[in-house]
DOLO-800579 format. One record per residue (C-alpha): x, y, z; residue in one letter. Coordinates in steps of 0.02 Angstrom, whole numbers, plus 50000, padded with zeros to 5 digits. Example, Ala and Ser with C-alpha at 12.3 -4.5 7.8 and 13.67 -1.06 7.14 Angstrom:
# residues 2
506154977550390A/506844994750357S/
***
This chain:
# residues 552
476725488143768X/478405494743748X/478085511543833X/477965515644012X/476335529844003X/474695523843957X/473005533343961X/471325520543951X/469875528643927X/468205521643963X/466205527443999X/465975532644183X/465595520244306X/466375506344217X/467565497544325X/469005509044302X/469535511244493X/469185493744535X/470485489544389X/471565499444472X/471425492944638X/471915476344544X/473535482644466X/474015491044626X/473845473044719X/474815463744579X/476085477044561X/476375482144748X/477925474744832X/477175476844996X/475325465944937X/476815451844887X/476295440745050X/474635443244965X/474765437044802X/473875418344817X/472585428044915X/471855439144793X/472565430544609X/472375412144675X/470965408144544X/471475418244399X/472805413644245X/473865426944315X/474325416444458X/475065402944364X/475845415044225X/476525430244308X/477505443244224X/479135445944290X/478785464344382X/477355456144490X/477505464644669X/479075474644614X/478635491144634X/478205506144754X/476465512444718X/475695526644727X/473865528644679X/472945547644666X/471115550344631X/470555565644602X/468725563644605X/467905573944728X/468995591644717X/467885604444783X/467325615544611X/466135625044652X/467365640344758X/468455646544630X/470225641444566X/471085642344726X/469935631544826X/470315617644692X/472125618644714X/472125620344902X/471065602844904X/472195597544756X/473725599044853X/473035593045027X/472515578244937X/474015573544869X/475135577945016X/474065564845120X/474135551444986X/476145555244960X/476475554145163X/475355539145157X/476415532645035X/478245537345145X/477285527245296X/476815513545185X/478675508745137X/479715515745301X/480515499045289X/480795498645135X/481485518645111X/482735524145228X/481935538545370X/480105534445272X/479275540545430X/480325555045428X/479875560345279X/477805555745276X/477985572145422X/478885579945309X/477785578345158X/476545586245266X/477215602345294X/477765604145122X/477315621645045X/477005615644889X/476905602644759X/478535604344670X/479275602044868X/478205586444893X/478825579444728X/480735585044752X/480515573044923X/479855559244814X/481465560244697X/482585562144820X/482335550044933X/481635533944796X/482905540544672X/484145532444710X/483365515744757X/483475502144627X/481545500844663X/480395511644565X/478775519644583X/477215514844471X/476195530544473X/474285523744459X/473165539644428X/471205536844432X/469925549744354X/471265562344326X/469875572244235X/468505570344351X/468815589144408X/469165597344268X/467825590144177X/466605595844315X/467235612844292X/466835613844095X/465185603944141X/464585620944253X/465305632344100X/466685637744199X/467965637244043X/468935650844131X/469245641144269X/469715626144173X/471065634544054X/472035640044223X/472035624344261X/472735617944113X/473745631544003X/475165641244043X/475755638144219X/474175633144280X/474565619944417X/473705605444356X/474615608144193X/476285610844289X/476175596544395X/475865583744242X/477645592444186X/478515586444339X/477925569444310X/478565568444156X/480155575444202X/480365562744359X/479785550844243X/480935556244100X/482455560944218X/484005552444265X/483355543144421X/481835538244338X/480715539744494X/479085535944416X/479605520044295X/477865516544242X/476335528844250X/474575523144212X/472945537744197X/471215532144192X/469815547344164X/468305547344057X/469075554843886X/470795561843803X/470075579943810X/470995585243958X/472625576243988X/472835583143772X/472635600343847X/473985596643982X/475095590943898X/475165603743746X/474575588343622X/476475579843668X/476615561843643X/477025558843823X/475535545943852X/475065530443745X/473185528943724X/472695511743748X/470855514743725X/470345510243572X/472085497943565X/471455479143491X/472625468343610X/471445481243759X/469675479743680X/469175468343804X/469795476343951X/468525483744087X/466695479944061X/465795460944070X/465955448743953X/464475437643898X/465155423044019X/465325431344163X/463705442144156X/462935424344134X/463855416444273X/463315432544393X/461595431144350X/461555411644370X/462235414244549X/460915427244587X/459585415944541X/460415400044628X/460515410044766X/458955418144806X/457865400044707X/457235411344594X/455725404844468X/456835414244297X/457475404744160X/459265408344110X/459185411943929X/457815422543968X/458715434944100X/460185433043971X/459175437743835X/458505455843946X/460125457143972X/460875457443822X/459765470043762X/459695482143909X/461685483143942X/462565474443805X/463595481943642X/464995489143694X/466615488343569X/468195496443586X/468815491743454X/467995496143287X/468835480643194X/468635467243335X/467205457343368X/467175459843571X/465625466943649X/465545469543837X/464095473643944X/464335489644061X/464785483344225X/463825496444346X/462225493344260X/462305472444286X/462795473144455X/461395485344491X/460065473244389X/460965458044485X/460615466644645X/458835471644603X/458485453644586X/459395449044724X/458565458144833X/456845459144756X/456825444844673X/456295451344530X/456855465944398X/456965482644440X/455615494144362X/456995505244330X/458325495744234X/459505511344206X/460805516144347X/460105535744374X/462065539344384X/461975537644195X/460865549844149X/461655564344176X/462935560644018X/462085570943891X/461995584743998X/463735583644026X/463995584543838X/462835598943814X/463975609543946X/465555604143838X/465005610743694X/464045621343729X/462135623343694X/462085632643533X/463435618243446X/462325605443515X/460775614143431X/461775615043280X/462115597143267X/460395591243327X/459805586543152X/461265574943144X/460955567143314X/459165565443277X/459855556843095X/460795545643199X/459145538943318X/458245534543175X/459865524043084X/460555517043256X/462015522843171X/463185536843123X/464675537143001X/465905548443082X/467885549843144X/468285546143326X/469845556743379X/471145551343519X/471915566843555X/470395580543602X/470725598043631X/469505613243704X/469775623243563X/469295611943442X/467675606243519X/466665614643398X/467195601943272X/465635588743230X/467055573943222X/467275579143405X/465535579243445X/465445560143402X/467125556643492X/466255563443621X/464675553343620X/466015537643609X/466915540443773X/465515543143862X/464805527243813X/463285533543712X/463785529043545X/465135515943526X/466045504843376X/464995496743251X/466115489943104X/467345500042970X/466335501242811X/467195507842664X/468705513142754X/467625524842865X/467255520843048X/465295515443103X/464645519143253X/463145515543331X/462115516243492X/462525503043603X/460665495643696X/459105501743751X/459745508743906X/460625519743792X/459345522243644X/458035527543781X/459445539043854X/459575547143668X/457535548143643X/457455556043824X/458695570243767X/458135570843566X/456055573143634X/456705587843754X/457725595443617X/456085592943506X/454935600543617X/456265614343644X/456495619443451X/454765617143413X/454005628243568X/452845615043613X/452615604543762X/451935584443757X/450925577243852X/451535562243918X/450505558444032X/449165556643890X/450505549443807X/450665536143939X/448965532243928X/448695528343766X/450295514343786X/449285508543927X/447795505843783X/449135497743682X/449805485943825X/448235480043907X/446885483243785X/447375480143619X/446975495743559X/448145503543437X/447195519043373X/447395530943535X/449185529843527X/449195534343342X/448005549143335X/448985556343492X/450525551143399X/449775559943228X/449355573243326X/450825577343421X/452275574043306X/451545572243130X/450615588543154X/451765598743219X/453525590743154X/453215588942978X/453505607542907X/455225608043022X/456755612542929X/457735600143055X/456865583942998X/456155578742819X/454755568642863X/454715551042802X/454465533242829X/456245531542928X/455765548943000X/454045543143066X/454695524243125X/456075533543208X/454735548443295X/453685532443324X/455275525043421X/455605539443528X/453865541843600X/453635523143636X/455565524643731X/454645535043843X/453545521043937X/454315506644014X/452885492943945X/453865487343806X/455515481943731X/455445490643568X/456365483543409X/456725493643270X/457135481843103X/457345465143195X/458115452343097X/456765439243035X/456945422642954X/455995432842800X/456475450642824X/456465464942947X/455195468643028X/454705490043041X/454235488643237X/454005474743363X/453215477543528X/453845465343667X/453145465843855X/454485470643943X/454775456744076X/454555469844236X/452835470044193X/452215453244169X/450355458344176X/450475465444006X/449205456043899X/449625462043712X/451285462043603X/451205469743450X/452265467843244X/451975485743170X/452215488442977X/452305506842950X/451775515442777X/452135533942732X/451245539742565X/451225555842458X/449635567242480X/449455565942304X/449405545642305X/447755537342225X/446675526342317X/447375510842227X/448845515142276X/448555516842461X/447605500642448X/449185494142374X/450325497442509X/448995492842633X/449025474742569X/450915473742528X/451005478742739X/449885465242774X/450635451842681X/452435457842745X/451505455742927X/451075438842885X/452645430842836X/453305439142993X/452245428743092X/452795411943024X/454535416343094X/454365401943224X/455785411343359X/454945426743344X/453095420943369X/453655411043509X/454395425943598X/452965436543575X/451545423043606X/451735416943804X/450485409043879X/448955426243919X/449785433943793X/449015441843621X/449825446743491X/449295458143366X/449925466243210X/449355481943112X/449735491442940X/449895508942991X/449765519542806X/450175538642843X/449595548642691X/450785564342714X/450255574642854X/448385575042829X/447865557642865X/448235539442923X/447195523642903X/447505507843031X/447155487942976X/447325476543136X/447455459743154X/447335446343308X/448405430243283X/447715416043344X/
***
């Protein structure tokens, strides 16, 4: 790239500071001795760019700032931090900077930043060696801040003089300044929001986020979430069939894109290592395949906006579960004030890694929901929000039941009266949804998200069609005993009895060329495994009628 700032934005927990560690090793004159060591296997070893191990580095974090005590605690930690990492930095190079240790004591009694910074410039300015500023989760803080609705707090950070806002100025003016102290600077955090507030919207910083030649960067590719898995069960002589793991997998963590015109999809990094290590040490899956780290996202969200936005835009949210997708803009520059904006909702949703790329359609940009890690994340959050607006509280542990009937007996009908019950009865006179057939698939979709028995597909791609609902054991519970294909019906109250019967019989027949898809029945038909289908015909709100059938 042909500047010298960058910004990369990605999800939390998805290999950021590890990349970072990386780039500090390749760039780092002092790791040159090291360079077969850690590269020796890698097609940057044989092609290395002409700044390899050229540099000073210094790397911040600022994850872990104390929030919770008020502004001044925050910049008291914020400056102790960075006075230990900047002496750190004077001891790493004393042979390399004239009086470095002489300065690292220095650095430590500094009164302030600007003084700790002045002794950067004046002692590596004029060195023909430059300093490659690496700074990780540079919004960690300050998004922690707006997460506990302390806005207050987070504008004197950011505006005016506040210091976090001042110090990004005197990196850009070392950066921008004769000597050139910092020749390259590199930010990772979770989103633009705050580094746009700190630097007054200025085109300081080149996003490479959603950048094409960076789509792949971060994250695991197909290959090498195959090749980790194929270790783990190499290792540990495990009794699980590649292409099977893969294909769990794929659907739990996969989807990510970056780029809404590319064709690269990378599976979140935290999540596979933590269902490689399940395995590893269990040797088998985890009966919780989501990292709980994730889970806290939407809340996150919520505090950003704020509850009553979020409220507003639930009816879009909940439009978006039942598509899988969303038409909407995704910003790169993302200010406070303008976070009441629904385009910025989305953007949102994107950088965290709950919605992400689908295609460009039209000119406009798709997006939809990643996996099921994700989609259950969404139902988790949409059924609170439900239950919320609607002043009414579900049972789930009847709810769970009546899966259990589903999984291990065959029996459909609980789950649908609870399901008629529960949702149909009370949801279907709500200004936020218009009940219909997507409307009840996607209701249908969000209670079953709330057991872990089954992978659920919504619209699978069939050799003959798509399919409303399929109903897959889920491979942590191999007990399970019944899979089910689900054709879903939704008639007026005024329809005829012919014409029920009608759409009855078209259901069926849609079930049955469904069933001659050989990859499909072969998925859902193991050996001890029955599968089932059923027309499910809901005649408005007032009643439903159920026609099973057992394939033999």
């Amino acid at each position: 790239m042909s500047t010298s700032f960058h910004i990369l934005a990605r999800p939390r927990r998805f290999g950021k500071s590890l990349f970072l560690d990386m780039m500090a090793r390749y760039y780092d004159v002092s790791e040159a001795p090291n360079f077969d060591l850690y590269f020796h296997d890698l097609y940057i070893h044989s092609h290395p760019t002409p700044l390899k191990n050229s540099y000073f580095v210094l790397k911040l974090s600022f994850a872990g700032l104390e929030t919770g005590q008020g502004i001044e605690r925050i910049q008291k930690d914020f400056f102790t931090k960075l006075r230990f990492k900047i002496s750190g930095f004077f001891r790493n190079y004393q042979s390399l900077i004239p009086n470095g240790t002489e300065l690292s004591d220095m650095v430590l009694k500094a009164p302030d930043v600007k003084t700790a910074m002045e002794l950067l410039e004046n002692s590596v300015g004029f060195l023909d060696r430059k300093i490659f500023l690496l700074i990780d989760e540079y919004d960690n803080f300050a998004n922690e801040l707006l997460s506990a609705k302390k806005s207050s707090e987070y504008l004197d950070l950011t505006k005016g003089t506040g210091f976090y806002k001042t110090f990004f100025k005197q990196l850009k003016e070392l950066a921008e300044s004769e000597t050139r102290v910092f020749d390259r600077i590199y930010v990772t955090g979770v989103s633009p929001l705050v580094l746009d507030d700190l630097t007054s919207g200025a085109n300081t910083f080149t996003s490479l986020s959603f950048h094409p030649m960076f789509a792949g960067m971060l994250g695991f590719t197909e290959d090498e979430t195959k090749d980790l898995l194929q270790r783990v069960i190499a290792e540990k002589s495990l009794p699980f069939k590649i292409d099977e793991v893969m294909e769990d997998a794929r659907k739990y963590y996969n989807g990510y894109k970056f780029d809404p015109e590319g064709s690269i999809k990378l599976y979140n990094p935290d999540m596979v290592l933590y269902f490689a290590k399940e395995i590893f040490l269990l040797g088998k899956y985890p009966r919780e395949i989501l990292d709980m780290n994730v889970r806290s996202d939407f809340g996150k969200i919520d505090f950003l906006l704020g509850a009553e936005r979020v409220e507003a835009l639930f009816p879009k949210l909940l439009q978006t579960a039942f598509d899988g997708k969303v038409t909407a803009e995704v910003s790169e520059r993302l200010r406070i004030e303008e976070l009441y904006l629904e385009k910025h909702f989305f953007s949102l949703l994107t950088y965290f890694g709950l919605l992400t790329f689908d295609s460009i359609a039209r000119g406009d940009i798709v997006l939809r929901i990643p996996n099921l890690v994700i989609e259950k994340l969404h139902w988790e959050h949409l059924i609170s929000k439900l239950e919320k607006l609607s002043a009414t509280n579900l049972d789930t542990s009847e709810l769970s039941k009546t899966i259990q009937e589903l999984a291990y007996s065959g029996k459909i009908e609980p789950f649908i009266q609870y399901f008629f019950d529960r949702i149909i009865g009370i949801f279907s006179n709500r200004d936020f949804i218009k009940m219909n057939e997507k409307a009840v698939k996607g209701l249908m979709v969000g209670l079953l998200h709330l057991s872990k028995l089954y992978l659920i597909f919504s619209e699978p791609e069939m050799s003959c069609g798509y399919a409303d609902l399929i109903l897959k054991r889920d491979a942590r519970f191999p007990d399970i005993l019944y899979n089910w294909i689900i054709e879903l019906k939704y008639l007026k109250a005024n329809s005829s009895e012919p014409e029920i019967e009608q759409q009855i019989t078209e259901g069926q027949n849609e079930l049955k060329h469904y069933t001659e898809d050989p990859r499909w029945r072969k998925m859902l038909q193991p050996a001890g495994v029955t599968l089932k289908t059923a027309v499910i015909a809901f005649i408005d709100g007032k009643e439903f009628r159920i026609v099973e059938n057992v394939l033999s």
